[in-house]
C-alpha distance (Angstrom), angle and dihedral (degrees) to the residues before:
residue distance angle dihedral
X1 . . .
X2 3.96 . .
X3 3.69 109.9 .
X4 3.62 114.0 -149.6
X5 4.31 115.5 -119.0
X6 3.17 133.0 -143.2
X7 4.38 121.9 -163.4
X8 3.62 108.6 -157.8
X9 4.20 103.3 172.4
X10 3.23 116.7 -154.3
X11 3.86 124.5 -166.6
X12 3.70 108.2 -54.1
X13 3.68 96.5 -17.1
X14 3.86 143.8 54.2
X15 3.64 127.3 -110.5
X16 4.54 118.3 -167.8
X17 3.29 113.0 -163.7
X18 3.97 121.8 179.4
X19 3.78 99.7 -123.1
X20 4.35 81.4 -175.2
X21 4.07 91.1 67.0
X22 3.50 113.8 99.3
X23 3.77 98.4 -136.9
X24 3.81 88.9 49.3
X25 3.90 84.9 55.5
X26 4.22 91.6 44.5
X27 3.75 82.0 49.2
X28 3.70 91.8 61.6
X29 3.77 99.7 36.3
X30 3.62 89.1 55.9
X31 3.96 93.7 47.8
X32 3.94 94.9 50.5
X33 3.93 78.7 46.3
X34 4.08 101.5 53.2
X35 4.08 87.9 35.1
X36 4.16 100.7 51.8
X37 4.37 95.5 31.1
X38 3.54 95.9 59.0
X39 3.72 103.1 32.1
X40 4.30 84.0 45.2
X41 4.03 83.5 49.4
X42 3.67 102.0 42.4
X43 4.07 95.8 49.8
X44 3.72 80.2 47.9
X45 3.36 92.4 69.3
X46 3.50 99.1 65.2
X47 4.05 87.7 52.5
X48 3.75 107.4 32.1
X49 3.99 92.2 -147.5
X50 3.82 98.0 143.0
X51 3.92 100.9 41.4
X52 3.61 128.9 -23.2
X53 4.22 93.2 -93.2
X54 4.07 87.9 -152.2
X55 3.53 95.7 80.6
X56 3.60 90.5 68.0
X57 3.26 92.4 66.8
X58 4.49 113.5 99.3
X59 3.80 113.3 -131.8
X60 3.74 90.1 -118.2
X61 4.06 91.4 60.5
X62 3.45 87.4 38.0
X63 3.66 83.3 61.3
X64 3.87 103.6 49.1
X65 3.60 90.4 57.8
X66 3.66 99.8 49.3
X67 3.67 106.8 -101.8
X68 3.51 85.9 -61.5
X69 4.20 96.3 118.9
X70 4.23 82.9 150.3
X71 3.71 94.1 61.4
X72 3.81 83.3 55.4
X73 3.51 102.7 49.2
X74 3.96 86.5 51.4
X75 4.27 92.7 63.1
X76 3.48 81.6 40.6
X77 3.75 93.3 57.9
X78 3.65 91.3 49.5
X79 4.29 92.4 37.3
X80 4.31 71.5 60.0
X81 3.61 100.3 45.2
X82 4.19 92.4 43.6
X83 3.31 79.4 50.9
X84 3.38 113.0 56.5
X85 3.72 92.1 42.1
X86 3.57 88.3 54.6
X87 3.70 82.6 64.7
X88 3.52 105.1 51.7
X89 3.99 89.8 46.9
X90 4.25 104.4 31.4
X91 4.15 98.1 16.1
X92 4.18 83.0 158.6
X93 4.18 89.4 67.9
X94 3.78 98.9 14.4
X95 3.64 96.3 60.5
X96 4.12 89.3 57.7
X97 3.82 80.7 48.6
X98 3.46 89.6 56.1
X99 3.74 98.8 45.9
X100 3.79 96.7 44.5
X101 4.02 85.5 48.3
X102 4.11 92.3 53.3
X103 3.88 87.6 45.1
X104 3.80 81.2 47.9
X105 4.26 85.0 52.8
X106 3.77 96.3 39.7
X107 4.70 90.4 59.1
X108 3.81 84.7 48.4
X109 3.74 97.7 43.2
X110 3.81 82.9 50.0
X111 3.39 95.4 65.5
X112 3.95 92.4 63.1
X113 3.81 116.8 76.5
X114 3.73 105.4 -143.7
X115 4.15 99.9 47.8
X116 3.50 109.1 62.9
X117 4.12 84.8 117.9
X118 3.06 85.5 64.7
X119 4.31 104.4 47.1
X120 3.98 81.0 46.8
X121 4.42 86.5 51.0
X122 4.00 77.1 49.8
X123 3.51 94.7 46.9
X124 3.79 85.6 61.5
X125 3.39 96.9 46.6
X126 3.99 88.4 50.7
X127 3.96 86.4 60.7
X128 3.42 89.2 49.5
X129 3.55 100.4 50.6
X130 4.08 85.5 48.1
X131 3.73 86.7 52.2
X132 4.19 99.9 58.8
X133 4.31 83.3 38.6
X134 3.99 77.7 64.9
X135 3.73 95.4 42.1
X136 3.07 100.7 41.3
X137 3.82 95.7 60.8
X138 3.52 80.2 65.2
X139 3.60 107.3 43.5
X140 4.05 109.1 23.2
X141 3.22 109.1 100.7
């Protein structure tokens, strides 16, 4: 069977990639993924149009920082974006980034009776992230 190629140059030299594989296409899927969720979350900090990102933040935390839990959420929405566009440009380091951030997520969301759905939704997308790290060693370029 014919397999379908895909040139992608790259500087001097010439990269094929076999856009047909499956784990080339997971690759990509998760990429788009970690590149559009946390850019879309971390801007969404600084509006609060899906959910009102304070409540995720544990009375004790709350605490250290003064009572100021918004302050927080705002370096994390930029922790997010950096994040996320790390992705799209260095997926072979900014998908550990990811990870370790969502384990990061997971401890705090923890601490809050009420949204452990949610750390075990995270735990997912920690595997996930961990899964294009893997890839991408493969397919970045």
């Amino acid at each position: 069977m014919e397999h379908i190629i895909n040139q992608a140059t790259v500087g001097a030299g010439s990269i094929t990639q076999d856009v047909t594989r499956p784990s080339q296409q997971a690759y990509q899927i998760l990429r788009l993924g970690f590149t559009v969720a946390p850019i879309a979350a971390g801007v969404d900090k600084f509006f609060n149009l899906l959910v009102n990102w304070d409540q995720y933040v544990p009375a004790v935390v709350n605490n250290m920082t003064g009572g100021n839990a918004h302050a927080l959420m705002l370096v994390v929405g930029v922790v997010e974006i950096v994040a996320g566009i790390g992705v799209f440009l260095k997926p072979k380091i900014f998908a550990y980034v990811v990870a370790a951030w969502l384990g990061l997520i997971i401890v705090n969301l923890l601490m809050i009776p009420g949204f452990y759905d949610v750390a075990l939704r995270d735990f997912g997308l920690l595997l996930a992230a961990l899964a294009l790290g893997r890839l991408s060693q493969e397919y970045s370029l």
